[in-house]
N, C-alpha and C positions, 0 to 999 in steps of 0.2 A: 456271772452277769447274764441276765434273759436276752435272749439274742427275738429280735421281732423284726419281722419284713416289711421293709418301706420302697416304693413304686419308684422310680428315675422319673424323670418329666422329659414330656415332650419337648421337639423343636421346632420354629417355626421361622417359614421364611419372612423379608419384609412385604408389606399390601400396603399400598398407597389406598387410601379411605378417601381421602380428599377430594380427587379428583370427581371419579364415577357420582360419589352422593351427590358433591358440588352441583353435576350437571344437571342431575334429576330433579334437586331441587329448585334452580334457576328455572326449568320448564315445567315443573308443574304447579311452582307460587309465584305467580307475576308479582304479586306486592311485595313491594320493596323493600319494606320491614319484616314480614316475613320471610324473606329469603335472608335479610341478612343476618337475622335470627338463628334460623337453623343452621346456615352456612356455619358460624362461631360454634355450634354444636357439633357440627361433622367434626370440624376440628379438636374439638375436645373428645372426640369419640377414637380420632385415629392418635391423640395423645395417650389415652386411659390404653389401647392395644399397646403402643411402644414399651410405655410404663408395669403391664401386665406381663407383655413376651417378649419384648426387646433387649430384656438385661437377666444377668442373673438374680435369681430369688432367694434371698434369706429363708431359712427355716424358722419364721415367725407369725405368729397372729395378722402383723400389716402388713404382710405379702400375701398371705393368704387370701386378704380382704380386698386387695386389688384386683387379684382373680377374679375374686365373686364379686364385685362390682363390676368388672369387664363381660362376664358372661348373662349378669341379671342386664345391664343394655343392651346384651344382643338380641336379648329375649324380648325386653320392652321395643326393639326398634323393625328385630323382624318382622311382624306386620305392616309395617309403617312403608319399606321399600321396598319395590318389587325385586327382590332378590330371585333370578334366576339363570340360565344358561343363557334364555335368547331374552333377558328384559336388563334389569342391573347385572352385569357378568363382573362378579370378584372373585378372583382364582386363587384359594387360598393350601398353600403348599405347607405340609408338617411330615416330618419324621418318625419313622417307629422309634418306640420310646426304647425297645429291647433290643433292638437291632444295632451291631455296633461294628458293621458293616465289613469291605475288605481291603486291600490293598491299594486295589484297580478299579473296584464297583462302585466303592460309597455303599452308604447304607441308603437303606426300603426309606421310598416317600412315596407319598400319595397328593396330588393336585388334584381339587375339586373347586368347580365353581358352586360352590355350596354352601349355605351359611350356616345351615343342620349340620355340615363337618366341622365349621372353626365352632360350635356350640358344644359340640361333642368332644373335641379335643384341647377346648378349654376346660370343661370340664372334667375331661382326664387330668389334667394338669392341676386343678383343684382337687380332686380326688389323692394323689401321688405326694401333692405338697402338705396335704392333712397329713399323712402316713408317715411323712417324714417328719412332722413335726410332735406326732405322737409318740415316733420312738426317738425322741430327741427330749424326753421331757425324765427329770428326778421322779425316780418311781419308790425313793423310800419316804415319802409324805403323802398328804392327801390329796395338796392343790396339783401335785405330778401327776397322781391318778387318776386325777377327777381327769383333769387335761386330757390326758389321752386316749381317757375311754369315750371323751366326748368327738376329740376328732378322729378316732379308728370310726366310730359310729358312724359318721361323718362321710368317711373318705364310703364304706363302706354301700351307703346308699348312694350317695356319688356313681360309683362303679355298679350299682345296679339298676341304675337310669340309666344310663348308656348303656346298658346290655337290652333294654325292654324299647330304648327309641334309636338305634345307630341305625340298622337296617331300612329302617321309615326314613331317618334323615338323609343317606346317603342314597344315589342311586346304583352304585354300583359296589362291588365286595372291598369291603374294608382293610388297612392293616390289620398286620396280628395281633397286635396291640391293643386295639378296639374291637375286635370283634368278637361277639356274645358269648364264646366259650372261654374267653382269656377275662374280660370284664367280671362274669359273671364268678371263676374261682378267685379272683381277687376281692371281688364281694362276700364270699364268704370266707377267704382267708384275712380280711380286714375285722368282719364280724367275730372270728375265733379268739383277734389278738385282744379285740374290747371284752369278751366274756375272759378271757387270761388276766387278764387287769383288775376285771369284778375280785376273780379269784386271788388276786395279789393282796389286794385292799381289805375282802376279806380274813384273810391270813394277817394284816398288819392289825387289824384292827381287834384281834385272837376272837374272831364268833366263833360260834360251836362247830365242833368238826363235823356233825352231819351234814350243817348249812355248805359249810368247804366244801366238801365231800361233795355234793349236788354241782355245784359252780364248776369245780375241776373237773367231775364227768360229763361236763355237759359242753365244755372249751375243747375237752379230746372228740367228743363227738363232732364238733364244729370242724378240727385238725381236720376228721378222720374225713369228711366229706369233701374237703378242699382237696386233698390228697387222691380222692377218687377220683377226682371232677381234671386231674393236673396227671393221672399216673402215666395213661398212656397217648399225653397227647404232647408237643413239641412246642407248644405256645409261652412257655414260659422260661424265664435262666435255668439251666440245670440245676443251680445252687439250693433251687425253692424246694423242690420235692423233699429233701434229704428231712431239709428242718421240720416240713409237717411233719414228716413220719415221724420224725423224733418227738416234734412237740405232743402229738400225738397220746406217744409211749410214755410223755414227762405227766401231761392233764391228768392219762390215767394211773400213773404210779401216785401221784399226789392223792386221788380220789380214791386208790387203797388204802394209801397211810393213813388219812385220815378217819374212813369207815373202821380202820382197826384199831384205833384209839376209841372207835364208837362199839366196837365189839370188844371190846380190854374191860369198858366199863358194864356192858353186860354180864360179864363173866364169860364170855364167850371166847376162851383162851386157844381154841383150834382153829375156831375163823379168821384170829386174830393171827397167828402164824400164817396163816394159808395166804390171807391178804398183803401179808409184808412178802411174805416169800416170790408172790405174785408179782409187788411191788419190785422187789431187788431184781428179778429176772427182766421185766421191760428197762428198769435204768441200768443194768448189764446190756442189754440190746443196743441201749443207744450208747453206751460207750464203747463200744464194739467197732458200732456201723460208723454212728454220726458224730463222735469227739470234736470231729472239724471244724465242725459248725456251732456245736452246743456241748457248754460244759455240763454235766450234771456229779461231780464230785462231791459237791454241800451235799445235794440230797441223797445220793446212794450212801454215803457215813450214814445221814440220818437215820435213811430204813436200815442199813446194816444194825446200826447199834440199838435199833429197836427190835429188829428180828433175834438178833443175839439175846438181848434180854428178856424178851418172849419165850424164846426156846427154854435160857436156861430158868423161871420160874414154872415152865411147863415139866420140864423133865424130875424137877424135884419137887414141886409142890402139887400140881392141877393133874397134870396126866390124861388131857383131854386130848381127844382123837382129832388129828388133823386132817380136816374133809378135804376132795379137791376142790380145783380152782373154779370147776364147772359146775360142782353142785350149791359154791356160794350163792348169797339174794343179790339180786343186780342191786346195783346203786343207782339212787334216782338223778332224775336232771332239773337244774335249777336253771333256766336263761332269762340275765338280766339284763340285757344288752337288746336293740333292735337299730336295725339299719334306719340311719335319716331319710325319709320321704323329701325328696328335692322339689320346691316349689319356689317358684322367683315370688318375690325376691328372696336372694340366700343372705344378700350383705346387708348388715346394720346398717349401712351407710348410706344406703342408692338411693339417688334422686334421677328420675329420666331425664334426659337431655333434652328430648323430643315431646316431653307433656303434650305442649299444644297441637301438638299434629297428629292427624286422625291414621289408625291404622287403614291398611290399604284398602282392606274390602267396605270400609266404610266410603275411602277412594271414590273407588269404582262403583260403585250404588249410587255416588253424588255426581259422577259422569255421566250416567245411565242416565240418572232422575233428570241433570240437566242437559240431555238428550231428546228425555220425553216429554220435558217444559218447552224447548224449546220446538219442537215439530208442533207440539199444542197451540203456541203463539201464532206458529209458520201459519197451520191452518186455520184459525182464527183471521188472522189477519191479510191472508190469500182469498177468504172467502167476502170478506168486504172488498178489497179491492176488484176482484172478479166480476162482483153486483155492481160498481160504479162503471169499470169498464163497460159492462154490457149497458147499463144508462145511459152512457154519454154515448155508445154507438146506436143504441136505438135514435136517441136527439139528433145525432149526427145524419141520421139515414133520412130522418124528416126535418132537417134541416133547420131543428130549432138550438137555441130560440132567435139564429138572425133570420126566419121567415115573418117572426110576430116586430122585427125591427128595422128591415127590409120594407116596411109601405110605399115608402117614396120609389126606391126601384134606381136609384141613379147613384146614390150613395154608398159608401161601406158601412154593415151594418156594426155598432157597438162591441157587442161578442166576438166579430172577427178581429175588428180594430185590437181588442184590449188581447185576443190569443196572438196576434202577430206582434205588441209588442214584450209579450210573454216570453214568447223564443228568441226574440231580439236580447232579450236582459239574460236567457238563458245559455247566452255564447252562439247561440245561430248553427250552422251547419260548421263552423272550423269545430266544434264540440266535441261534434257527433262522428266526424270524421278522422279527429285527433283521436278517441277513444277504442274506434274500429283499428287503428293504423297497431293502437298498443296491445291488440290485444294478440295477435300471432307470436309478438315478442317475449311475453308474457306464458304461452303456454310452452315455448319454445322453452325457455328457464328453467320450467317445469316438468318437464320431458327428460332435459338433460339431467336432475338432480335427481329422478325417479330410477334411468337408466343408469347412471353409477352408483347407486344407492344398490342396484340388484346384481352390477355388474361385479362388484366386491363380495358379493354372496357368492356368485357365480365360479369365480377364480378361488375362494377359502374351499370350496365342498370343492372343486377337481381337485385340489390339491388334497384334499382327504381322503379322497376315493384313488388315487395316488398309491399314496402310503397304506391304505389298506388292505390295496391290491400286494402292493411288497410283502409287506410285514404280518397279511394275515389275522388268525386272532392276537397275536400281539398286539395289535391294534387298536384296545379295546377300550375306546369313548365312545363315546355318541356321535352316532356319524351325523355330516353335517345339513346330509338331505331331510334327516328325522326332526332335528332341532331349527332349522329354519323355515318349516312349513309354517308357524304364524305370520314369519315375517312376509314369506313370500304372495301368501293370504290376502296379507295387508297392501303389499306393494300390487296384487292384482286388485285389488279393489281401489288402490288411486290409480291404475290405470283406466281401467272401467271409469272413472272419475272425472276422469282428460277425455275420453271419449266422450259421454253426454255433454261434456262443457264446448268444445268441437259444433258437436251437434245443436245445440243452444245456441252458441255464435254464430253461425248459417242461417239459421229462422229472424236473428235479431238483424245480419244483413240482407237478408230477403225481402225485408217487413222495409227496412230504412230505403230499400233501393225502387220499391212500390212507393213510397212517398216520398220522395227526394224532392221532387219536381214541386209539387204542394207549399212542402217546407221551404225550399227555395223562395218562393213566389210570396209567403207570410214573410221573408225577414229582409223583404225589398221596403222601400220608405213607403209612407202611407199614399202619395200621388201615383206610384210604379202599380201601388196596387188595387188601388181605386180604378186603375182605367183598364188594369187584367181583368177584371171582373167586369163583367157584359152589363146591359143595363137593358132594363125594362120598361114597360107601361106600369106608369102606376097606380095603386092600389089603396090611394088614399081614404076611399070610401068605407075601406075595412078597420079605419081605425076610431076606437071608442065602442066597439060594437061586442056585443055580448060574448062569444067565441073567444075574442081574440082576450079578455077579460078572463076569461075563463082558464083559459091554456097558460096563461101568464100564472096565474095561480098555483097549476098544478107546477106547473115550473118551479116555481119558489119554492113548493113543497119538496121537491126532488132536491134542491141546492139543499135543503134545511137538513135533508135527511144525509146527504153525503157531507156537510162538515161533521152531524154527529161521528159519522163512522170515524171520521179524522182521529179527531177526540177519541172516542171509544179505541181505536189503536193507541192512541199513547198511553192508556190506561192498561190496555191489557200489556202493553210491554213494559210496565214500570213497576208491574208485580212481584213481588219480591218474597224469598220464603228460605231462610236457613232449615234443609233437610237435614244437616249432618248430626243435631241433637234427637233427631227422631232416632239415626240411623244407631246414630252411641247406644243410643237406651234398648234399641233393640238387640242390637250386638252382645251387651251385658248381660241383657235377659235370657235371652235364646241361645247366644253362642252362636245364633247366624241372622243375615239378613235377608226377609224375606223384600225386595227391592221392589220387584213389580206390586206387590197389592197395595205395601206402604206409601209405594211412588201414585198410581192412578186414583188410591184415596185421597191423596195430598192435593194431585192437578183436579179432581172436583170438584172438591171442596173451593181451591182458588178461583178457574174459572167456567163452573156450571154457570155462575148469573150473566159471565159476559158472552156467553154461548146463547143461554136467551136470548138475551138483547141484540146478537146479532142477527138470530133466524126471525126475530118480533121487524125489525129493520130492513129485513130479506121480503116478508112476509108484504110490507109496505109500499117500498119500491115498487114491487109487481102488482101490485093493487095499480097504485099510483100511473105505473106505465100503460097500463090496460086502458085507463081513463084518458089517457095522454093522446093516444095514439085513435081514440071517437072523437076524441074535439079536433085532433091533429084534420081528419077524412070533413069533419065539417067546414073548417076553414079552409082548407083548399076546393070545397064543389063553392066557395063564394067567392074563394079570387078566380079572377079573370084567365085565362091558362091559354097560352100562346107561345112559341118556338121560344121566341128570346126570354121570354120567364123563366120557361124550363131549365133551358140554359143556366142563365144566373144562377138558379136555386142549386141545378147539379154542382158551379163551380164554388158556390159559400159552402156545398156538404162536402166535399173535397176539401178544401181548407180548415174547416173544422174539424172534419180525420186526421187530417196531416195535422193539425196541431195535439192531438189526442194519441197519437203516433210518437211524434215527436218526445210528447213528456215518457212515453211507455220506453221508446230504445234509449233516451238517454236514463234513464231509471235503472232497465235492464245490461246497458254496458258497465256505468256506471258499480252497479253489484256484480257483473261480469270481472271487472276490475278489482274490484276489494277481495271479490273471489282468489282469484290465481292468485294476489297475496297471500292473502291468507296461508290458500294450499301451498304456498313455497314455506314459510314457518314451520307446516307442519310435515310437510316431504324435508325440509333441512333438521328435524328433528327426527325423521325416519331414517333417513341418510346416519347422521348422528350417532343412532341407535344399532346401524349395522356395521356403524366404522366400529363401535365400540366391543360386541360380539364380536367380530372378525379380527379384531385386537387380542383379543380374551382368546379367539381358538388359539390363534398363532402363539400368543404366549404359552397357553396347555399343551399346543403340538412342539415347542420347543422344549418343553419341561419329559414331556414322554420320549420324543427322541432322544435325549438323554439319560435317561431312566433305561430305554431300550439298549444303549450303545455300553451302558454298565453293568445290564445283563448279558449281554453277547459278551463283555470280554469278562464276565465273571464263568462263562462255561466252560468245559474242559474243551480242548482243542483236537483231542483225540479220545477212543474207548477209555475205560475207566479200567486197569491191570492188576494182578495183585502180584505184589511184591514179595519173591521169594523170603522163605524167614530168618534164613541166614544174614542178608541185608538188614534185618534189622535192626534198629538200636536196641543195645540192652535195656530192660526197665532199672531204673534207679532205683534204689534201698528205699521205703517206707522211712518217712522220718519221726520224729515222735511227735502224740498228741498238741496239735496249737490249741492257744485259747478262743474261746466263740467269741466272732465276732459283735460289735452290738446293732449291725443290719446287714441284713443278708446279699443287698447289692445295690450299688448307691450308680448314678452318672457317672459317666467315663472321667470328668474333670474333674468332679471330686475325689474317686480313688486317685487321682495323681496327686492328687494335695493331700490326702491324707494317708500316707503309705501305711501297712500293717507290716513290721517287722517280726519275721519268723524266729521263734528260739531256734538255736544252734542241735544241731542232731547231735546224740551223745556219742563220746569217743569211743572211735571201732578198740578192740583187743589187739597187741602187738602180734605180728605175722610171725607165724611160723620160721625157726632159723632151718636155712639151708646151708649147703657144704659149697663154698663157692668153687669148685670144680665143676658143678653142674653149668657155669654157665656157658661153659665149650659148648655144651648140648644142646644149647636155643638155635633154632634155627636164625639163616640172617633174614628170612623172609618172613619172618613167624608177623602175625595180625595183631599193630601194638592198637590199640583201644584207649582214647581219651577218658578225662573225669567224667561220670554221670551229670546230668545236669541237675543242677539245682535249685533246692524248692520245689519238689514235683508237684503234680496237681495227686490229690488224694485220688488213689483210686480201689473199688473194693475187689474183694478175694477172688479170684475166680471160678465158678463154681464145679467147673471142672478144668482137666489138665491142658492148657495151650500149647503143652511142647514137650518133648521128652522127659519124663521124670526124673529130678535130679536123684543121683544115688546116695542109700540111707546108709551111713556108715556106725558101726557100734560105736556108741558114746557121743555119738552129734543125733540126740532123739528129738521128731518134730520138727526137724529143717524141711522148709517149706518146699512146696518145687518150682523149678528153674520155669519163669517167664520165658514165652512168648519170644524166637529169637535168640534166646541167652548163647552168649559164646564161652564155652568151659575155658577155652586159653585165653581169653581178654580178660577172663577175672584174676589170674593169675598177672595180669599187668595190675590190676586194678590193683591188688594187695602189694605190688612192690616187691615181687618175685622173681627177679630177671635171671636167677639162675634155677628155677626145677628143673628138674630132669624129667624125662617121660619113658613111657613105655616104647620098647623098639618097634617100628615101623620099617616098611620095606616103601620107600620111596620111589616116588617115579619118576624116569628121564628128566633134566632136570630141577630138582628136589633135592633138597639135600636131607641124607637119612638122618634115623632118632636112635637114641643110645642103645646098645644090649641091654638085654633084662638080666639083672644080678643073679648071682646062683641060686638053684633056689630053695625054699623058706628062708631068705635072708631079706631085709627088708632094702628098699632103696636108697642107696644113701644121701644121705643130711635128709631123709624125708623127716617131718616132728612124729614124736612117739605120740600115740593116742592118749589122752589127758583119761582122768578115772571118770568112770561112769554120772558119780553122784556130782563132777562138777561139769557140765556141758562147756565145752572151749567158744561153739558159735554161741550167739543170743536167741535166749529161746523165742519165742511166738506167741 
């Protein structure tokens, strides 16, 4: 039976999906059906994980396919959320796959807040469950072959994606299990077993032996490099080494049998010996070494009974000279096999979950762009209002237009009447003062959610810097000062935040506490304010007269020009422009987004014409006020100008500030107000953000302290000694060749379900009779020795002697020598000899002494007589 190596699978702990995606997606898709869209997708997404690593996995096609659908979404979704330490924190914990731990430690894991780790070690898990299902498949048909050549190929490129992206994906040293020297010989011992297959296939299917010949030498080359890549490093079960080497010696014995079937037919009857002799010596080799692991008894009959019949047509008919092994022509290489190139999607079946949602950097491009849209608008629309304010302050300083309405002198003029009942409709002063009252409360909120927002950063990183201090490099994640510098960034930058808002609220109570008095005095009834206002001489004479005709005009033009600007803002804020299809198609094309050119082409394209029209509007105003303010200087050298005039005029330009005032602080508390909303959303999304990190450390710093507490009690507690060799246990008998297994090492649960029962070791030879008077001669303290234990683990010859060389006695030729420890009198228990006698000893104080030595050349008595040379009594070797 071909024995071929298949990968165990990873394990993984459970990760709650739900939640973390949940949140990100509630804040960054307001719309309602969008969120509750993709919400139904998280959840299918944290079902496909349960479904993929939550249960055991069949050795089948549809388990396979749930992997690679599990891993082609992680792929599809990793752009989409910001998966990282300090943004989405998912702490995803898995097991080395080889590691099968200890009494008191548990076995090697690794937690990472990384999505590049559960990517990589799902894909090991796909990798691992091909391999198993490849040698799980009838390899005496075609559809068996096909199968397995396709997922060895399979698992094989698998396993050489993770060796060329783990280090990229992870930030910090891998298990042993992933990491690029363990991956990388399982990629090429995955690739050996699909070119072994080729060479199967071709064998069942009888092509020409040259073709054979090529595929077999070219499987052992693959052996031989796996072998290299695994000899001297500790990455892998012990069990693995053995079988390449073996497989190795098998590829190439096959790729001599069969070249010498191709030199039988040349006539080439010496090569043809030289290559089976070749051949019989490597599958001698591995029956030697590696029996344990792999049978090769079919094929060494095979070569035997062809070298046999080689020789004997050479020696009576041919009598050609048999060359050596070095001077034959190499055998070429055939490789039909190549590693799968992994590119998502891998599953037949995958549909994204998240189609409609744009990967992240298109995101944050469309953050940016509507960052840059809206400063755009900001300025646009700060620059008209700016032009009106300065308007209506210029009018206000000359006192129009109640000085062109003001003739009479005794009356409230129009313009003031219809502003005082303006701010009467606008709430009056309880407004303006209810507004100011909200807003210290309001930053206060905001203060407080900013300061425990950092203050939980604050207490996570002492407490890491803590345990750092302790534990040293043991220690060794990301500390938490390195990975919270954006947040901390961020949270100084909404401090700086609160401060100009601070600073803004001061200016806006400055301004209200300058006209308080004004505003007062507008939202008294119209009799309170008619008789606050002074009264004049008047000025009747100036009315109908060209000036005041004139100025009224320009007036109109000014009114005309500031509702356009009205207008002209609600246009420029109704502008509307999906970037995210720019952004897609760039991304596609380029592989990146160039944000700022694509973004500043976009906002000129929309608002270059309402930027005209604003500065075309700017340009008028100031024409317009210019001419304002020569009619303004002629109409006043024609009114009459006297104390009480003055008066009046100064208290209508005051009322008209303060109404002008008025609209501007409550405008500005007003956004003042929507403001610190705002900023609370998005400081409770900061907040948020840091509970959730600092959740995430605490979970990784629990997962490491006990990672740590399993190494500390997996170390020794004292120096390491070595143990005298008398102490030691005897090695146990070699027992006879088992049959190869058909995988060289499967998961711990499965060897327990599927137990391999050892044949029985063959029956020792009846012991020696002895004289039962010897057993007066056993000491009572003699060192009785329990059974060997059983079922040993195979172990090879040693290459040199461990321990005192046992003695060669005539007619027991080729008895090996005594292991390492061996006790000469516990084998004598072993054998059920409880009366030998020994040679006399002089005992000490006490000790009880050892028999006399018989007279002598007489032999011992009841020792057994020495058996005849030609039949050896032990088993030979």
């Amino acid at each position: 039976m071909a024995t071929f190596i298949s990968v165990p699978l990873k394990k993984s702990s459970e990760v709650d999906l739900v939640k973390p995606l949940s949140k990100f997606v509630t804040a960054s898709y307001p719309v309602a059906e969008e969120q509750a869209e993709y919400i139904r997708s998280v959840e299918e997404l944290n079902k496909l994980r349960k479904n993929a690593l939550g249960r055991p996995l069949d050795k089948h096609e549809s388990s396979l396919e749930v992997l690679l659908r599990y891993y082609d979404q992680l792929c599809a979704v990793e752009p989409k959320f910001p998966f990282s330490e300090n943004q989405l924190c998912l702490t995803f914990t898995w097991k080395d796959a080889f590691d099968k731990g200890s009494l008191f430690g548990g076995s090697v894991k690794l937690a990472l807040a990384s999505l590049g780790y559960e990517k990589t070690c799902v894909l090991f898990n796909a990798a691992a469950l091909a391999s198993q299902i490849a040698s799980e498949q009838n390899l005496d048909n075609d559809e068996g072959l096909k199968t397995s050549a396709k997922y060895y190929q399979l698992a094989s490129g698998a396993f050489g994606h993770i060796k060329d992206t783990v280090l990229s994906a992870l930030n910090r040293e891998p298990t042993m299990d992933i990491s690029p020297e363990t991956v990388g010989t399982l990629s090429l011992i995955m690739l050996a077993q699909a070119q072994e297959v080729f060479f199967l296939k071709a064998t069942s299917d009888k092509m020409k032996d040259a073709v054979i010949a090529k595929l077999a030498n070219q499987a052992a080359d693959f052996y031989g490099d796996a072998f290299k890549q695994c000899q001297y490093k500790d990455n892998l079960p012990k069990e693995v080494l053995p079988v390449l080497a073996a497989k190795h010696c098998i590829m190439q014995a096959n790729a001599e049998l069969h070249q010498s079937v191709l030199a039988k037919q040349k006539k080439r009857f010496g090569e043809e010996i030289a290559r089976l002799q070749h051949a019989a010596e490597l599958v001698k080799t591995v029956a030697s070494r590696y029996d344990e692991y792999v049978s090769v008894k079919d094929l060494s009959d095979k070569i035997n009974r062809a070298l046999t019949a080689a020789k004997k047509d050479n020696d009576f008919i041919y009598h050609d000279r048999v060359p050596e092994v070095k001077d034959l022509e190499h055998i070429g290489k055939a490789a039909l096999v190549k590693a799968t190139v992994i590119t998502p999607p891998i599953s037949q079946k995958f549909t994204d979950l998240f189609e409609k949602m744009v990967p992240m950097a298109v995101q944050q491009s469309m953050s940016i762009y509507t960052q840059r849209k809206t400063e755009t608008i900001n300025r646009l629309v700060g620059t008209m209002r700016e032009a009106t304010n300065l308007c209506n302050g210029v009018l206000a300083s000359l006192n129009l237009p109640a000085a062109l309405e003001d003739l009479s002198g005794d009356s409230i003029p129009q313009s003031i009447a219809e502003k005082a009942r303006s701010i009467v409709q606008l709430g009056g002063l309880q407004t303006i003062e209810q507004l100011i009252r909200d807003l210290p409360e309001l930053l206060t909120r905001n203060r407080e959610i900013l300061d425990e927002s950092l203050k939980m950063l604050d207490d996570e990183e002492t407490t890491d810097n803590e345990l750092r201090t302790k534990f040293n490099q043991r220690w060794n994640r990301t500390p938490s000062g390195d990975l919270y510098k954006p947040l901390r960034a961020e949270g100084a930058n909404f401090r700086n935040i609160l401060d100009k808002a601070v600073q803004a609220d001061q200016v806006v109570k400055e301004r209200y506490s300058t006209h308080c008095d004004m505003i007062a005095l507008l939202c008294k009834p119209e009799n309170e304010l008619n008789a606050a206002i002074p009264s004049a001489n008047p000025t009747k004479t100036l009315q109908g007269s060209e000036v005041v005709n004139v100025l009224r005009a320009q007036l109109a033009q000014l009114d005309e020009i500031k509702k356009e600007r009205e207008s002209l803002e609600g246009e420029v804020k109704a502008v509307t422009f999906d970037m995210s299809t720019t952004f897609l198609t760039a991304l596609a094309q380029d592989g990146a987004i160039n944000e700022e050119q694509l973004s500043l082409s976009q906002l000129d394209q929309l608002y270059g014409a309402y930027n005209q029209r604003v500065q075309t509007s700017l340009r008028m105003q100031e024409d317009l006020l210019g001419q304002v303010q020569t009619s303004h200087q002629e109409f006043s050298s024609l009114k009459q100008s006297n104390t009480e005039t003055n008066q009046r005029e100064e208290v209508l330009k005051k009322l008209a500030s303060a109404h002008d005032s008025y609209v501007e602080i409550s405008s500005n508390l007003r956004e003042g107000t929507k403001f610190y909303n705002d900023l609370t959303e998005i400081l409770l999304k900061f907040q948020n953000k840091c509970s959730d990190i600092v959740f995430a450390r605490k979970t990784e710093r629990d997962e490491l302290l006990k990672e740590l507490q399993q190494s500390i009690a997996r170390e020794p507690s004292a120096p390491s000694f070595n143990v005298p060799a008398y102490q030691s246990t005897p090695a146990a008998p070699a027992a006879g060749p088992t049959p190869a297994p058909r995988t060289v090492f499967q998961p711990p649960q499965q060897a327990q379900q599927q137990p391999q029962a050892k044949p029985q070791p063959p029956a020792r030879p009846p012991p020696p009779t002895v004289t039962p008077q010897a057993a007066s001669t056993m000491p009572a303290n003699a060192p009785a020795t329990g059974p060997p234990s059983s079922n040993p683990p195979p172990v090879a010859p040693p290459t040199q002697a461990q321990g005192p060389p046992y003695p060669t006695y005539q007619g027991y030729p080729g008895y090996f020598q005594m292991p390492m420890g061996y006790n000469p009198y516990a084998a004598y228990g072993q054998y059920n000899m409880p009366n030998m006698p020994y040679m006399p000893y002089q005992g000490t104080p006490g000790q009880g002494g050892y028999p006399a030595a018989p007279p002598g050349g007489q032999p011992y008595p009841g020792y057994p007589q020495q058996p005849p040379q030609h039949q050896p009594y032990y088993p030979q070797q």
